[in-house]
mmCIF entry with sequence, helices, sheets and N, C-alpha, C, O atoms, coordinates in Angstrom:
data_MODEL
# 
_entry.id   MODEL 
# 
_entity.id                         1 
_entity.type                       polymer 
_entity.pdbx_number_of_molecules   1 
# 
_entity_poly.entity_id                      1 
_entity_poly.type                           'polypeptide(L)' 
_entity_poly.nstd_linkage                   no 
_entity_poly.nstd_monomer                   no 
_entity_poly.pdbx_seq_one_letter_code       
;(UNK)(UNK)(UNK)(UNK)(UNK)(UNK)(UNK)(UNK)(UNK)(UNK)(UNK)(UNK)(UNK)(UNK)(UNK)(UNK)
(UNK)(UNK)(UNK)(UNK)(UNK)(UNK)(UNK)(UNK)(UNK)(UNK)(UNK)(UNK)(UNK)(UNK)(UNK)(UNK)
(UNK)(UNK)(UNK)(UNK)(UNK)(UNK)(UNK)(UNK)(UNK)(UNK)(UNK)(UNK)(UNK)(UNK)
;
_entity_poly.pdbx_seq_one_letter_code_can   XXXXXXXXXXXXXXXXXXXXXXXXXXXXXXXXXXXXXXXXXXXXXX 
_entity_poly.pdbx_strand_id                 A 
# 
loop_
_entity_poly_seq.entity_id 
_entity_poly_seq.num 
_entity_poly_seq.mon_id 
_entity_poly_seq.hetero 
1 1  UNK n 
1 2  UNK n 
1 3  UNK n 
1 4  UNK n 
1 5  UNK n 
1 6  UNK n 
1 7  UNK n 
1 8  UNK n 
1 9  UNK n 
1 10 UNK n 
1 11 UNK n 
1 12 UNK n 
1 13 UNK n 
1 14 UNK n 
1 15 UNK n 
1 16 UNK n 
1 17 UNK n 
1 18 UNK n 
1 19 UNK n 
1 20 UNK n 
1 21 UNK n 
1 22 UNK n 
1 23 UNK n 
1 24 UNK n 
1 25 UNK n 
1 26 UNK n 
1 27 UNK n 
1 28 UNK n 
1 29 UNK n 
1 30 UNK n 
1 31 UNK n 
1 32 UNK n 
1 33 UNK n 
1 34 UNK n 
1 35 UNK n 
1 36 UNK n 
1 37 UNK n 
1 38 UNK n 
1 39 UNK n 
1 40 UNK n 
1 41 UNK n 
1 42 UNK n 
1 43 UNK n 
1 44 UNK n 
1 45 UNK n 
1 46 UNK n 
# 
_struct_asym.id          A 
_struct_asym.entity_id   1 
# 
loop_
_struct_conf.conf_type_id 
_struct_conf.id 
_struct_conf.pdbx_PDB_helix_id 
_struct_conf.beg_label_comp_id 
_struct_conf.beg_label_asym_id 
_struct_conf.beg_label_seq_id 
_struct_conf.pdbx_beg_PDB_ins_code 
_struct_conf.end_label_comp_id 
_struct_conf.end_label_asym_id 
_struct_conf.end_label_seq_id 
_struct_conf.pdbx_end_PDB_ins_code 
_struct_conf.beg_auth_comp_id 
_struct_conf.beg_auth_asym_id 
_struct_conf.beg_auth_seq_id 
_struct_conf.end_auth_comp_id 
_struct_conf.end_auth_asym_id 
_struct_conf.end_auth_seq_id 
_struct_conf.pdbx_PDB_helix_class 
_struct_conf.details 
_struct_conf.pdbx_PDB_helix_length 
HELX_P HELX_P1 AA1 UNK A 14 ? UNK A 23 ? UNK A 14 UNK A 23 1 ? 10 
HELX_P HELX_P2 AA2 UNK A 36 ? UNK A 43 ? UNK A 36 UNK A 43 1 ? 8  
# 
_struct_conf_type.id          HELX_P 
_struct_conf_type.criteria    ? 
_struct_conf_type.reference   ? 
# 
_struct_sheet.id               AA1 
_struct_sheet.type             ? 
_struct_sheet.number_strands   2 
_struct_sheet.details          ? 
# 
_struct_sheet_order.sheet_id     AA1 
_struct_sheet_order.range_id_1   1 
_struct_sheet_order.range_id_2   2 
_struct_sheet_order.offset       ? 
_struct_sheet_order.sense        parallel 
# 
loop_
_struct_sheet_range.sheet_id 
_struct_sheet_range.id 
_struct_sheet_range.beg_label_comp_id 
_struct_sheet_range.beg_label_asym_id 
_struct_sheet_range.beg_label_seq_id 
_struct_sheet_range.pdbx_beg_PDB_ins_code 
_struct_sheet_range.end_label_comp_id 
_struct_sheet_range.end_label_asym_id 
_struct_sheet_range.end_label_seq_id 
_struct_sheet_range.pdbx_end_PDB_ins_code 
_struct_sheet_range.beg_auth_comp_id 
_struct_sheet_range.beg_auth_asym_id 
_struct_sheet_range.beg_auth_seq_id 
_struct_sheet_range.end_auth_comp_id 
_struct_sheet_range.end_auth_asym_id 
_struct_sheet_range.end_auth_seq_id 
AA1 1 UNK A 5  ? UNK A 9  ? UNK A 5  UNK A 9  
AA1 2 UNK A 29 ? UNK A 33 ? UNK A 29 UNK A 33 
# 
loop_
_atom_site.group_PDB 
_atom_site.id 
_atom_site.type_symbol 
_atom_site.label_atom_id 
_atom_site.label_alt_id 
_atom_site.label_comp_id 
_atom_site.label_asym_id 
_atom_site.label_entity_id 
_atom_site.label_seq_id 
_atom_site.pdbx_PDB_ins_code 
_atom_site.Cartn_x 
_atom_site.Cartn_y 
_atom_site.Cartn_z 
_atom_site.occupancy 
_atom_site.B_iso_or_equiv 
_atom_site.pdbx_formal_charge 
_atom_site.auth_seq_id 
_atom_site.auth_comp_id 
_atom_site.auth_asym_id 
_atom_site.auth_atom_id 
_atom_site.pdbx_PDB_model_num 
ATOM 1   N N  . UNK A 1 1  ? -16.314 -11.989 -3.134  1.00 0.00 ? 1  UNK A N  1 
ATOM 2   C CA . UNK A 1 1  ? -16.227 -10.576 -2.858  1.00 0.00 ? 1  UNK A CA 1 
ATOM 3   C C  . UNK A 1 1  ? -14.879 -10.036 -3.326  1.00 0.00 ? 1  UNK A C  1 
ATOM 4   O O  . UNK A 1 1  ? -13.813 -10.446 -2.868  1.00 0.00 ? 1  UNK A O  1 
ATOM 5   N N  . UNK A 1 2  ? -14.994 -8.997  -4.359  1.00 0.00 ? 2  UNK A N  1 
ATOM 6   C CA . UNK A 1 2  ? -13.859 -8.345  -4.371  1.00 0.00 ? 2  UNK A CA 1 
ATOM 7   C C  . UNK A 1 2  ? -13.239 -7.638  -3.454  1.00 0.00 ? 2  UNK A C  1 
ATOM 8   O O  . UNK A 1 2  ? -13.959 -6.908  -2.774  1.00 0.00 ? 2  UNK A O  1 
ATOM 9   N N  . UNK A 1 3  ? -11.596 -7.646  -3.140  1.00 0.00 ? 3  UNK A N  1 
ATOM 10  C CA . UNK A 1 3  ? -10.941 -6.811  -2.177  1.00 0.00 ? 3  UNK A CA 1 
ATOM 11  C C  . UNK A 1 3  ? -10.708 -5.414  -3.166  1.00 0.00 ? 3  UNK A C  1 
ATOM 12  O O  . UNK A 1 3  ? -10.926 -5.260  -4.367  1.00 0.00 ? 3  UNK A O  1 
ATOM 13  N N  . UNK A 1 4  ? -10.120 -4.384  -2.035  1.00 0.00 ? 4  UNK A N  1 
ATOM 14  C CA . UNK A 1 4  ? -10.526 -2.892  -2.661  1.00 0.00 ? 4  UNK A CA 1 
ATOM 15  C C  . UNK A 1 4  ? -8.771  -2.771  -2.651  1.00 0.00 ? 4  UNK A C  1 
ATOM 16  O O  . UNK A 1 4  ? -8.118  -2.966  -1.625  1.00 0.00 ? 4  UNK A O  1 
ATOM 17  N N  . UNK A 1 5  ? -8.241  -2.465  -3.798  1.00 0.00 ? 5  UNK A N  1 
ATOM 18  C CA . UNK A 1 5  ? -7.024  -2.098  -3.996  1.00 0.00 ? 5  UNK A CA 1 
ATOM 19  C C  . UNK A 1 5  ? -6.958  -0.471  -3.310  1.00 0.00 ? 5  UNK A C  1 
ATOM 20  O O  . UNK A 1 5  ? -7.769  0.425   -3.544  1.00 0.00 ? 5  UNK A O  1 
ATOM 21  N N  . UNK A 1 6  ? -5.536  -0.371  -2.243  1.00 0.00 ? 6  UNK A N  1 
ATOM 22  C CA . UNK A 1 6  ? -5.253  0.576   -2.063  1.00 0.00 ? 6  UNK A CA 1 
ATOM 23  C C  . UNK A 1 6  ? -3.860  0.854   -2.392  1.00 0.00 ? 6  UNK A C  1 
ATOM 24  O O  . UNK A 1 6  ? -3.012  -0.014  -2.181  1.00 0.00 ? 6  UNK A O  1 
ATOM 25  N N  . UNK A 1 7  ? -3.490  2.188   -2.980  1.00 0.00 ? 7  UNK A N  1 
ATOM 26  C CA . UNK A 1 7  ? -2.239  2.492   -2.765  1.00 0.00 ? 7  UNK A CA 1 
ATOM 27  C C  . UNK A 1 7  ? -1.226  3.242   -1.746  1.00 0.00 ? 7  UNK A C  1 
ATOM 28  O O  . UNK A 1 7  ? -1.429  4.428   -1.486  1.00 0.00 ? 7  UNK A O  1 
ATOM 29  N N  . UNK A 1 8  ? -0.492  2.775   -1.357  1.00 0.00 ? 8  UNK A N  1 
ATOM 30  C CA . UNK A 1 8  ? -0.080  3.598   0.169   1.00 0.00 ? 8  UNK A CA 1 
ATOM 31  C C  . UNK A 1 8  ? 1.475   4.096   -0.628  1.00 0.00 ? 8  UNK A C  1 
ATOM 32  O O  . UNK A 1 8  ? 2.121   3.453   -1.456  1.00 0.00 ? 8  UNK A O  1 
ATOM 33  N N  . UNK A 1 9  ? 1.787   5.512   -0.018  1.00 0.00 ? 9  UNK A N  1 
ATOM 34  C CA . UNK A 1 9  ? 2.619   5.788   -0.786  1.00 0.00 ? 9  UNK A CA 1 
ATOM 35  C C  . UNK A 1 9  ? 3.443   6.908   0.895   1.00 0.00 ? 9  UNK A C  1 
ATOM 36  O O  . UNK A 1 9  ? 2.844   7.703   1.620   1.00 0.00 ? 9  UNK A O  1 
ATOM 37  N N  . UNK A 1 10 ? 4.869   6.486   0.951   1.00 0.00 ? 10 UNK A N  1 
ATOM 38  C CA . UNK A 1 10 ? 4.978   6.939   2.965   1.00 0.00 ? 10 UNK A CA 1 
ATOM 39  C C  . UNK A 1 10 ? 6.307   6.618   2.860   1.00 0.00 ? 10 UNK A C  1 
ATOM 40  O O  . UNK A 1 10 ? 6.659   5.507   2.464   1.00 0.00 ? 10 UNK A O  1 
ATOM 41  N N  . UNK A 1 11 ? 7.030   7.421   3.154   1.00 0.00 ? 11 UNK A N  1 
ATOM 42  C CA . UNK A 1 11 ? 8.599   7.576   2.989   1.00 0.00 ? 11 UNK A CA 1 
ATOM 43  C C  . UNK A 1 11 ? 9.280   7.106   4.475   1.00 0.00 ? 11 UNK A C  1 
ATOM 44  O O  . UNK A 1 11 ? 10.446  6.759   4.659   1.00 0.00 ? 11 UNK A O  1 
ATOM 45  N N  . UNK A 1 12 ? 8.170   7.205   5.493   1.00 0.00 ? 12 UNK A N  1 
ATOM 46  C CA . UNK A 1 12 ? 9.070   6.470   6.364   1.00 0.00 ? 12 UNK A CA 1 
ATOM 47  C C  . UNK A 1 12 ? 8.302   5.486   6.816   1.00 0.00 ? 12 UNK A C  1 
ATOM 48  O O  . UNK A 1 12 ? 7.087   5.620   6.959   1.00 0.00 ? 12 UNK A O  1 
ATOM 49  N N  . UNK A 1 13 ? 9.226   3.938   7.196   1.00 0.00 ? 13 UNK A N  1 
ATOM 50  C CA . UNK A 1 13 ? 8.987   2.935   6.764   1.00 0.00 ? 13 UNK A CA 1 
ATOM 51  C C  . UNK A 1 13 ? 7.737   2.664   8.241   1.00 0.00 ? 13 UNK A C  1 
ATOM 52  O O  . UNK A 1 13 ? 6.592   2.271   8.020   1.00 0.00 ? 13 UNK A O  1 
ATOM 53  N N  . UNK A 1 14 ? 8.230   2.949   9.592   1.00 0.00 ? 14 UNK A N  1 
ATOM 54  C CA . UNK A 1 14 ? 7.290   2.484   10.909  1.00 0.00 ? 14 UNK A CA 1 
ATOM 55  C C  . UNK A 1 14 ? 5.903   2.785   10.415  1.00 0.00 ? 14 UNK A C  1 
ATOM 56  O O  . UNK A 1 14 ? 5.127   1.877   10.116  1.00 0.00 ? 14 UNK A O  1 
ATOM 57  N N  . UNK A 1 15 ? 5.589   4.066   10.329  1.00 0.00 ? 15 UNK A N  1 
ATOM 58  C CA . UNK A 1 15 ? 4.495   4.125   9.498   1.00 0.00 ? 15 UNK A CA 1 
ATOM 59  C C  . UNK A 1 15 ? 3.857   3.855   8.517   1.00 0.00 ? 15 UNK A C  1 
ATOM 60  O O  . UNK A 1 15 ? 2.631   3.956   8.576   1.00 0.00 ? 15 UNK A O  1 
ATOM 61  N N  . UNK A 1 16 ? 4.421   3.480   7.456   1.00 0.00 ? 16 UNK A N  1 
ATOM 62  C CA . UNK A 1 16 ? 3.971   2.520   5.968   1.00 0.00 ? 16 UNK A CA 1 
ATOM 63  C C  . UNK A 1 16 ? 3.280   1.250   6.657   1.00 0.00 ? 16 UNK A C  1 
ATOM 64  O O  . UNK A 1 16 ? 2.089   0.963   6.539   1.00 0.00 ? 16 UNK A O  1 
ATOM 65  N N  . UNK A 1 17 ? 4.316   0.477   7.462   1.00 0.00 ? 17 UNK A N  1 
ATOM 66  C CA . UNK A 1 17 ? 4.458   -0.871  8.050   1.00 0.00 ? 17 UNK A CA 1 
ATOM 67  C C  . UNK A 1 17 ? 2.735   -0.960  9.178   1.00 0.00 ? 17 UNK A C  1 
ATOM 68  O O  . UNK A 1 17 ? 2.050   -1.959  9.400   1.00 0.00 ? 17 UNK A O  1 
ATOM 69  N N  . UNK A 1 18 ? 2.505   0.537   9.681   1.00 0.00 ? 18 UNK A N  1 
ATOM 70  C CA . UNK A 1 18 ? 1.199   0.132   10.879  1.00 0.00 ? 18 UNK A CA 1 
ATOM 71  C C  . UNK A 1 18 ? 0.109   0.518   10.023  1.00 0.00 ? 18 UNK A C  1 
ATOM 72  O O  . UNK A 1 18 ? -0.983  0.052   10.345  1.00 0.00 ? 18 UNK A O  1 
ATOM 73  N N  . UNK A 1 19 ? 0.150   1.315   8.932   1.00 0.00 ? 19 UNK A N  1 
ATOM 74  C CA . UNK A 1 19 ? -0.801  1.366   7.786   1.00 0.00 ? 19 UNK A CA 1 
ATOM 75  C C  . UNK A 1 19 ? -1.190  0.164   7.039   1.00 0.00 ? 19 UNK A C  1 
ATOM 76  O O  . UNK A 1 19 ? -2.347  -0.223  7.204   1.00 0.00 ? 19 UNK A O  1 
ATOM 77  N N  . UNK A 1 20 ? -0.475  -0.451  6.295   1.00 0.00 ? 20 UNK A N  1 
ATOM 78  C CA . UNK A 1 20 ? -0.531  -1.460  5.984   1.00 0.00 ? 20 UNK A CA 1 
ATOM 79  C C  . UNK A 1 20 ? -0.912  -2.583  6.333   1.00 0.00 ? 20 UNK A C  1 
ATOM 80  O O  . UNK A 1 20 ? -1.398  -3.492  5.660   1.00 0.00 ? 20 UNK A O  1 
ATOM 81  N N  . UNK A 1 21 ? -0.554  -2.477  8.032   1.00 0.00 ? 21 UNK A N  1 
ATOM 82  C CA . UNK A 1 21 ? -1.582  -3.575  9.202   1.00 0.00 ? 21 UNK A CA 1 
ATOM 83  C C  . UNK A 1 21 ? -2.648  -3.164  9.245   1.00 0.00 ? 21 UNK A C  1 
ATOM 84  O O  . UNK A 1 21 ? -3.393  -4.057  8.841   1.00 0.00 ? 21 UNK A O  1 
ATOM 85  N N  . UNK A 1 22 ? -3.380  -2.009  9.595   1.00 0.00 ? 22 UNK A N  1 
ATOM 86  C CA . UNK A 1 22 ? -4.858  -1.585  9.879   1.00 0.00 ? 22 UNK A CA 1 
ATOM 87  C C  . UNK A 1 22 ? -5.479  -1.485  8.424   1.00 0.00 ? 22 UNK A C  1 
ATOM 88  O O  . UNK A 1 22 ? -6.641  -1.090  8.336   1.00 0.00 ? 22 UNK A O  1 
ATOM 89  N N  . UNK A 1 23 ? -4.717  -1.848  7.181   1.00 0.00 ? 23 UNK A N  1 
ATOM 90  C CA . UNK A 1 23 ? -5.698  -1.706  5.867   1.00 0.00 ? 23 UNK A CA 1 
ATOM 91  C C  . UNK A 1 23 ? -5.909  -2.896  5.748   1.00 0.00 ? 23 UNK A C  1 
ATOM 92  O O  . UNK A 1 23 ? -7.077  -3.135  5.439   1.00 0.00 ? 23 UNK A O  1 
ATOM 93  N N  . UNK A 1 24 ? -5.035  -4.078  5.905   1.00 0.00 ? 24 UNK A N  1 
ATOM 94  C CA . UNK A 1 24 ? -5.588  -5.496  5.678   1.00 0.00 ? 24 UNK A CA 1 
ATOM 95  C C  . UNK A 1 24 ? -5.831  -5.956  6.630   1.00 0.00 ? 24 UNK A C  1 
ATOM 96  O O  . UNK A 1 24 ? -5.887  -7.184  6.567   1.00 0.00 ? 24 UNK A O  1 
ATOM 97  N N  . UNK A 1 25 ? -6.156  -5.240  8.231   1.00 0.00 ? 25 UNK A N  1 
ATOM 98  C CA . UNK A 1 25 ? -6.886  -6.044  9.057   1.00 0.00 ? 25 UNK A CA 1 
ATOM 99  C C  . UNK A 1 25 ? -8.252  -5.501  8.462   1.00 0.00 ? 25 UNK A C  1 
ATOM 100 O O  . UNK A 1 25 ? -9.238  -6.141  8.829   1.00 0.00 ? 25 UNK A O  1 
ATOM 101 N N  . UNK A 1 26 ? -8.492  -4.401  7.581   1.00 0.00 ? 26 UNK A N  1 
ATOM 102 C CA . UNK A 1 26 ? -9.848  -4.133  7.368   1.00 0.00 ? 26 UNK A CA 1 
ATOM 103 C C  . UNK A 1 26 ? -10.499 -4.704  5.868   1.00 0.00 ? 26 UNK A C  1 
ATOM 104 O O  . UNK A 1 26 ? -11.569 -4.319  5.397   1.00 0.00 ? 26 UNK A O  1 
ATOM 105 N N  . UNK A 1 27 ? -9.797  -5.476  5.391   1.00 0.00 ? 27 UNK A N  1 
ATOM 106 C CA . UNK A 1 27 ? -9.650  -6.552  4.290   1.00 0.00 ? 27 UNK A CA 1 
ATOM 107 C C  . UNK A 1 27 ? -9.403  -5.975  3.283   1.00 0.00 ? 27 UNK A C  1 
ATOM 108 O O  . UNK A 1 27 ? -9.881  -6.483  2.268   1.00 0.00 ? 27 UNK A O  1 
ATOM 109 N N  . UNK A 1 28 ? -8.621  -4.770  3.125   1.00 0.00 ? 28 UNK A N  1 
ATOM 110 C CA . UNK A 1 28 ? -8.147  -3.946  1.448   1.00 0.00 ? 28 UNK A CA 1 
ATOM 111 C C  . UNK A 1 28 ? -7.109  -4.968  1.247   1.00 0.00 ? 28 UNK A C  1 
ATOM 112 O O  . UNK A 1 28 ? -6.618  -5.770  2.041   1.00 0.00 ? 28 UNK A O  1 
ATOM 113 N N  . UNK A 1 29 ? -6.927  -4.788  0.212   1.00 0.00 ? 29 UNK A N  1 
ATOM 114 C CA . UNK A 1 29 ? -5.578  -5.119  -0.603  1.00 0.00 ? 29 UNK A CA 1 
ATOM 115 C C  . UNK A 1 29 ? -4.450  -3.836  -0.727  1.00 0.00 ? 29 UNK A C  1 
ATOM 116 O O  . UNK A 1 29 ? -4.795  -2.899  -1.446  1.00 0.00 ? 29 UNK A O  1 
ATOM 117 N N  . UNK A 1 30 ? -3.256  -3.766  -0.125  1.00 0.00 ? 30 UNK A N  1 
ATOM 118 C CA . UNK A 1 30 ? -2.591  -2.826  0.460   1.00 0.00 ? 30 UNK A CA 1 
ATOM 119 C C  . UNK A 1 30 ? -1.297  -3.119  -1.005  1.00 0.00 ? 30 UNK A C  1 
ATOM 120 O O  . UNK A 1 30 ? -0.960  -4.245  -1.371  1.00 0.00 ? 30 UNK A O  1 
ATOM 121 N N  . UNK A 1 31 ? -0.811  -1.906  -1.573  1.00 0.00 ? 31 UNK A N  1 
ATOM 122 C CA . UNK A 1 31 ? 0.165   -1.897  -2.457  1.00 0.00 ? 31 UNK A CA 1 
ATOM 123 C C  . UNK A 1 31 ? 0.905   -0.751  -1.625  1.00 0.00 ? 31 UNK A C  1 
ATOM 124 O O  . UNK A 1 31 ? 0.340   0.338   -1.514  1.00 0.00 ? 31 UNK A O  1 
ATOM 125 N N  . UNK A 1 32 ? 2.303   -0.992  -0.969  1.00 0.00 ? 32 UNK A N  1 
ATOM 126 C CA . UNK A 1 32 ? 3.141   0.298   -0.758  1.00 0.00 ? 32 UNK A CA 1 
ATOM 127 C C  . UNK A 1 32 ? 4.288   0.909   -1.386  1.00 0.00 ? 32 UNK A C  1 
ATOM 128 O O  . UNK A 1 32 ? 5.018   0.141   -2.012  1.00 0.00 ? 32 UNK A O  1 
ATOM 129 N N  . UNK A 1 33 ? 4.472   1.633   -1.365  1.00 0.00 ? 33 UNK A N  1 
ATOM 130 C CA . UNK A 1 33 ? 5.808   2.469   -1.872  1.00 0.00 ? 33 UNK A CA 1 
ATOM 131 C C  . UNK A 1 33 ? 6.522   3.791   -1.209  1.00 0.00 ? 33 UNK A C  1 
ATOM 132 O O  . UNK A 1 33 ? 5.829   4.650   -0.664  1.00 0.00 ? 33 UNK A O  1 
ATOM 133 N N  . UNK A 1 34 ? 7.790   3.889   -1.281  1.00 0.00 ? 34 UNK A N  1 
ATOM 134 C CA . UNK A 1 34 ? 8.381   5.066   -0.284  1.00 0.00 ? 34 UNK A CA 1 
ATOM 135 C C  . UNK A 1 34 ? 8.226   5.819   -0.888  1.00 0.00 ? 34 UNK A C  1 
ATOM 136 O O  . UNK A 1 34 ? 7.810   6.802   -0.275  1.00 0.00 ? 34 UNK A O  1 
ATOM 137 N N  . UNK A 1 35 ? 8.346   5.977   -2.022  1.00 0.00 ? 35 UNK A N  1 
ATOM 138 C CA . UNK A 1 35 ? 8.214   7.405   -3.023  1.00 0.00 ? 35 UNK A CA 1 
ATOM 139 C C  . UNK A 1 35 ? 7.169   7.033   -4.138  1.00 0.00 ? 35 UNK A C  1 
ATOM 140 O O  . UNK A 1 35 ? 6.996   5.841   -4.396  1.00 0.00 ? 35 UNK A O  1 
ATOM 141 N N  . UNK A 1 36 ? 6.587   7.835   -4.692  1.00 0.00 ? 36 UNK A N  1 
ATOM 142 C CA . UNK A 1 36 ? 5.987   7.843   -5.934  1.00 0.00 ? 36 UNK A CA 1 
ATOM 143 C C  . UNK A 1 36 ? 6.535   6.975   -6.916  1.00 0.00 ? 36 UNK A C  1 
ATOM 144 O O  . UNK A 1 36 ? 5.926   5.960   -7.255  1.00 0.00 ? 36 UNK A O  1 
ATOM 145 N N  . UNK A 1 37 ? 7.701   7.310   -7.431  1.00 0.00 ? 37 UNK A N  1 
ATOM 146 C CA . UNK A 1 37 ? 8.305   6.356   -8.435  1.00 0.00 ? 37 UNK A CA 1 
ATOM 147 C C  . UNK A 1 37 ? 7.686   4.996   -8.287  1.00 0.00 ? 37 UNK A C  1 
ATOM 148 O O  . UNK A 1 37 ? 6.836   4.408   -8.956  1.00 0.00 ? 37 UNK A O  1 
ATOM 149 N N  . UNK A 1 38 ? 8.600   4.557   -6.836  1.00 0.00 ? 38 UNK A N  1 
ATOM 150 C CA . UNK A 1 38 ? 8.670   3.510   -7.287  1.00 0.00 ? 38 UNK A CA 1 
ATOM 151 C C  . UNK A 1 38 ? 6.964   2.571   -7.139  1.00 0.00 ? 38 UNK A C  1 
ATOM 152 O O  . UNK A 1 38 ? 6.634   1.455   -7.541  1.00 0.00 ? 38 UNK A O  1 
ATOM 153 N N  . UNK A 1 39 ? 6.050   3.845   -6.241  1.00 0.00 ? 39 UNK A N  1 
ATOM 154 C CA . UNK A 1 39 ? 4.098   3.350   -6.419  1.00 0.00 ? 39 UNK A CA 1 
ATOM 155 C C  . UNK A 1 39 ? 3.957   3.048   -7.913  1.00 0.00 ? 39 UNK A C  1 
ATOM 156 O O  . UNK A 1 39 ? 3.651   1.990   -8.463  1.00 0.00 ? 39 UNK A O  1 
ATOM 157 N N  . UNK A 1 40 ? 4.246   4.204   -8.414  1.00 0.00 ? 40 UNK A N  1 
ATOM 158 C CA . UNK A 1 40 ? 3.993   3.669   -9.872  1.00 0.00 ? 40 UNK A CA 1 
ATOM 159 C C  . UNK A 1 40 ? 4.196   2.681   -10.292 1.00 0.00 ? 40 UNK A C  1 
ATOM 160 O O  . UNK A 1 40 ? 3.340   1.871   -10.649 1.00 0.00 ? 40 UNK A O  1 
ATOM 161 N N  . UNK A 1 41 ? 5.459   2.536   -10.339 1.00 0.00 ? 41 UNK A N  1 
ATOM 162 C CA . UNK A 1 41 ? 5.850   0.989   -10.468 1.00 0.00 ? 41 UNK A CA 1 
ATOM 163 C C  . UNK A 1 41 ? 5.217   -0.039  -10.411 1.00 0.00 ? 41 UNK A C  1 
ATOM 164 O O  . UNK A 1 41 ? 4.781   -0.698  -11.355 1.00 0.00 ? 41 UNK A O  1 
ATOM 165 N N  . UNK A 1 42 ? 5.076   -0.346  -8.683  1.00 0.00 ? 42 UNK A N  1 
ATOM 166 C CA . UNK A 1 42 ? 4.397   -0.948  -7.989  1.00 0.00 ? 42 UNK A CA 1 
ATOM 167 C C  . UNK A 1 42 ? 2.938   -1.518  -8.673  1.00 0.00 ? 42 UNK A C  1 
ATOM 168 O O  . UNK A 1 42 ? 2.559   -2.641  -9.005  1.00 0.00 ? 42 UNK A O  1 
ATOM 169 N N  . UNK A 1 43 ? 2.290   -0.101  -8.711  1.00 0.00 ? 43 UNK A N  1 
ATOM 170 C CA . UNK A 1 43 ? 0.765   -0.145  -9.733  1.00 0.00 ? 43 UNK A CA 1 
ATOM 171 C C  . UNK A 1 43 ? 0.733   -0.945  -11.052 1.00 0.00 ? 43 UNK A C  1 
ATOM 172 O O  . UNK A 1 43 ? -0.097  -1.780  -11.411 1.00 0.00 ? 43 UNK A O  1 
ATOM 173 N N  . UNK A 1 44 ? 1.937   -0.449  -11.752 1.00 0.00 ? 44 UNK A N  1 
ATOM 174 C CA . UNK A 1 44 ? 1.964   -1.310  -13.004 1.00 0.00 ? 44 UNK A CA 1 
ATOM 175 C C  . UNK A 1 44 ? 2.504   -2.996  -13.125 1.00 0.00 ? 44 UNK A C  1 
ATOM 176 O O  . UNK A 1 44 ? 2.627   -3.626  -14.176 1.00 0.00 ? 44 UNK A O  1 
ATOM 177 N N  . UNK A 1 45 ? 2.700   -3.357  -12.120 1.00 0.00 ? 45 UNK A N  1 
ATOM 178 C CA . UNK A 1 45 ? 2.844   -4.305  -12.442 1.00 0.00 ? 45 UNK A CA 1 
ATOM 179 C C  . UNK A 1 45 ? 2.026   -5.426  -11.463 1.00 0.00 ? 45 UNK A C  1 
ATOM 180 O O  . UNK A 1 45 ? 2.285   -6.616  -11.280 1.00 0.00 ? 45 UNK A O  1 
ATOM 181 N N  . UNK A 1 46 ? 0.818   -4.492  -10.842 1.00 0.00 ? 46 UNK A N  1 
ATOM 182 C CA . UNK A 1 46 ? -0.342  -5.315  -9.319  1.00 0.00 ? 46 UNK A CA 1 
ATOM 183 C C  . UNK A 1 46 ? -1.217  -5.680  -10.609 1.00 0.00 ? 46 UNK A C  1 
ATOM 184 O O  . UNK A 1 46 ? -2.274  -6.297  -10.484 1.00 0.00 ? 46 UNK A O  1 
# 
């Protein structure tokens, strides 16, 4: 089964951090970033 790539993109970190728990307790594949930039980033090189 493929996992479902998500991108989480959340400038402050408590919240990135309980997102990121409830997306891979629901079996996504979780990519985060504080700003855009550096999602992009992030994206290009998942």
């Amino acid at each position: 089964m493929v996992r479902t790539k998500i991108m989480l993109i959340e400038d402050e970190p408590s919240v990135r951090e309980n997102i990121l728990e409830l997306l891979e307790a629901e079996d996504f594949e979780a990519i985060a970033g504080s700003n855009g930039r550096i999602g992009i980033e992030l994206a290009q090189h998942a």
